[in-house]
Every structure is written in structure tokens, then in C-alpha cells.
C-alpha positions as CSV (number, residue, x, y, z in Angstrom):
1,X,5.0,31.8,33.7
2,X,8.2,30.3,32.2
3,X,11.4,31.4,33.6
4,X,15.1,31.5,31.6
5,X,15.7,28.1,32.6
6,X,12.5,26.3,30.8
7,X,13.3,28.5,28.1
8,X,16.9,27.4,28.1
9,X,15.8,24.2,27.8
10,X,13.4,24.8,25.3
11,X,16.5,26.4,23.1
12,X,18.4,23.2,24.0
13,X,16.2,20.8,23.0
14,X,15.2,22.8,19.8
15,X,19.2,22.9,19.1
16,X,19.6,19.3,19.4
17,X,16.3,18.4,17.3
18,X,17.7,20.2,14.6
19,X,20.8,19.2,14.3
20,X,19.8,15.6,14.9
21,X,16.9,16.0,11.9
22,X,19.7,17.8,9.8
23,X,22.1,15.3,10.2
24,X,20.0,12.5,9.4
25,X,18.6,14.6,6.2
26,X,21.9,14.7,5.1
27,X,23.3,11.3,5.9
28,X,20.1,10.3,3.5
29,X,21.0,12.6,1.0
30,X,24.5,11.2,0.5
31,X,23.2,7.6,0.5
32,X,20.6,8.6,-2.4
33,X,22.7,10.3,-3.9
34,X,25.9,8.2,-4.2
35,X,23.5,5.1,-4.5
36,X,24.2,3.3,-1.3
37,X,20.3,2.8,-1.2
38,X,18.0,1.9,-4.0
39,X,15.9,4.9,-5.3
40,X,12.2,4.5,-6.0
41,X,12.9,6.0,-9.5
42,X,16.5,5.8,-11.1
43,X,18.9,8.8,-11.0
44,X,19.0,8.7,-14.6
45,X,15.4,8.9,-15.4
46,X,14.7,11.3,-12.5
47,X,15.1,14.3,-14.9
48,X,12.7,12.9,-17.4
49,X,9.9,11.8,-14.9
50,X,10.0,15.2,-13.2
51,X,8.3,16.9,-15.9
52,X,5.1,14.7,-15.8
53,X,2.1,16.0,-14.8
54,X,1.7,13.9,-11.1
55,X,-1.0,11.9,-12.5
56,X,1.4,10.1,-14.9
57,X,4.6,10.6,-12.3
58,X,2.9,8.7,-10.1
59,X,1.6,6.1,-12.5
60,X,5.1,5.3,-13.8
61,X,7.2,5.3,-10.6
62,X,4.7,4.0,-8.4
63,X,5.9,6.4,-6.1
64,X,3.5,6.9,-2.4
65,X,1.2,9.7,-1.6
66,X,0.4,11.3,1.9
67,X,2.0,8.7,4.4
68,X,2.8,5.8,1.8
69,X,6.7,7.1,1.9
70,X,6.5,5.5,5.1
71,X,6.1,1.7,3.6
72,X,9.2,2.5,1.3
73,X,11.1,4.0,3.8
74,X,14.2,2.0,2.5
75,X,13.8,3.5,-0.8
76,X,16.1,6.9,-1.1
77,X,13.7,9.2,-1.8
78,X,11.5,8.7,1.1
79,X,14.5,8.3,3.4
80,X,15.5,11.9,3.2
81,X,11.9,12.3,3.9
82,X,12.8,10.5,7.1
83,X,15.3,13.8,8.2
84,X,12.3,16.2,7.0
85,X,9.6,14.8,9.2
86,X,12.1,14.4,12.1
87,X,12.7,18.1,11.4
88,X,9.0,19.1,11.8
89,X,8.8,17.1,14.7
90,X,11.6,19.2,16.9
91,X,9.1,21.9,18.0
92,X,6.5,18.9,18.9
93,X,8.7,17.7,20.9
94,X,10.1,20.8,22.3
95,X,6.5,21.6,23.5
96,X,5.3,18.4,24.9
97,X,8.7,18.5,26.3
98,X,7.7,22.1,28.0
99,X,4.5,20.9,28.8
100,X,5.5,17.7,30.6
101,X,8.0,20.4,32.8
102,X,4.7,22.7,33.8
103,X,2.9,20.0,34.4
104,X,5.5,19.0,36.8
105,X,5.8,22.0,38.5
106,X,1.9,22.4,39.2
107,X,1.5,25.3,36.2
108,X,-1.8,23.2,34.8
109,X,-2.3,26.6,32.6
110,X,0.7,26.2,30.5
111,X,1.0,22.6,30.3
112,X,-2.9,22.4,29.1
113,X,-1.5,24.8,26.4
114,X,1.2,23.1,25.8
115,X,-0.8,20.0,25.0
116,X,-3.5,21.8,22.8
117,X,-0.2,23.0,20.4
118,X,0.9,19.7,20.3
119,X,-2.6,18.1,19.2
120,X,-3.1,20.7,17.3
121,X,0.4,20.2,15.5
122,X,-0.2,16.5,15.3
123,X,-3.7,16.9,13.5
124,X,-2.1,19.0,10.7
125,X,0.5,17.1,10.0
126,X,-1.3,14.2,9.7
127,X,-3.7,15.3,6.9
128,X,-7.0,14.0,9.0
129,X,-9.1,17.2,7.9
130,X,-7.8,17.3,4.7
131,X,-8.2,13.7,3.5
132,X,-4.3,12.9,3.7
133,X,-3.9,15.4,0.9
């Protein structure tokens, strides 16, 4: 069983995640928005591609589905997607993180479960049973 201080460092780790996957969200935000990077599709036509239907968006912009944002990761757009997935990644971490500290201290119980959430976590995010949609 977990005692205060795993979960303390649970709380730490999620703390510092978060503020390390906000920070970068918004350090992307402010470069897309003030136009430090390039944007996959121009501020000023953003408003008038939005209202598409996503066959066409995604026809005229070009933009990436499922993990494509990764290839244009120096695009805007898929930069702040950079601080979102880091976000979804804290309590990944945080778990294998707990689970690498049970193993550690013989508790093969919790760090098994540990290790089943994290797969388990991994697998839906990565769109394998879904067909990356």
C-alpha cells in the first residue's frame, strides 16, 4: 500500500507536469499568435477556413490528421499541440513514475498495476484500436 510519502511524490510530480505542459502550451500560444512561427493556415484566413466542413478544411490547408501534427511540429498550430500532449502525458508519467518506486521497494502488486495503467494510457492515446481516428 502507498504511504503519504509516494503519494507526495505523486502530487509533486503531477504539479510539476502541469505546470511544465502549461507553460510550454502557452509559450506556443504567444509564438502563434504574435507570429514568431509560421502557421499552417494564415491568421487572416483562419476565420474563413473554420467553417468548412473537415473534408474541404483539410483539403485546402493541408493540415495533418491523427499524429501527422507531429511532422509539422514547427508549424504554430501543431506546436501548441506540443503543450497539450505533454499535458496528457503528466499522469503517464506520474504512474510509471509510482510504479518504478513499488517496484523498487518489492510491492510487485502495485507496480504491475501501475504498468497495466500506463499501457493502457499509452494504447488510447495512440489511436491503435481505433485506426488513428
Amino acid at each position: 500500500m502507498q504511504g503519504p510519502d509516494e503519494r507526495l511524490v505523486y502530487a509533486r510530480w503531477l504539479d510539476w507536469g502541469t505546470r511544465i505542459g502549461l507553460g510550454v502550451l502557452a509559450a506556443a500560444f504567444f509564438a502563434y499568435a504574435f507570429a514568431l512561427v509560421e502557421p499552417l493556415v494564415p491568421l487572416q484566413e483562419l476565420a474563413t477556413v473554420w467553417s468548412l466542413p473537415l473534408e474541404r478544411y483539410l483539403a485546402i490547408t493541408g493540415a495533418p490528421t491523427g499524429w501527422g501534427w507531429l511532422a509539422s511540429i514547427r508549424k504554430g498550430e501543431s506546436l501548441c499541440l506540443l503543450g497539450i500532449a505533454l499535458l496528457a502525458l503528466v499522469t503517464v508519467m506520474c504512474y510509471l513514475r509510482n510504479g518504478i518506486s513499488a517496484l523498487g521497494s518489492g510491492e510487485r502488486l502495485q507496480a504491475g498495476i501501475a504498468l497495466v495503467q500506463v499501457v493502457v494510457l499509452l494504447v488510447a492515446a495512440s489511436g491503435v484500436l481505433t485506426g488513428g481516428n
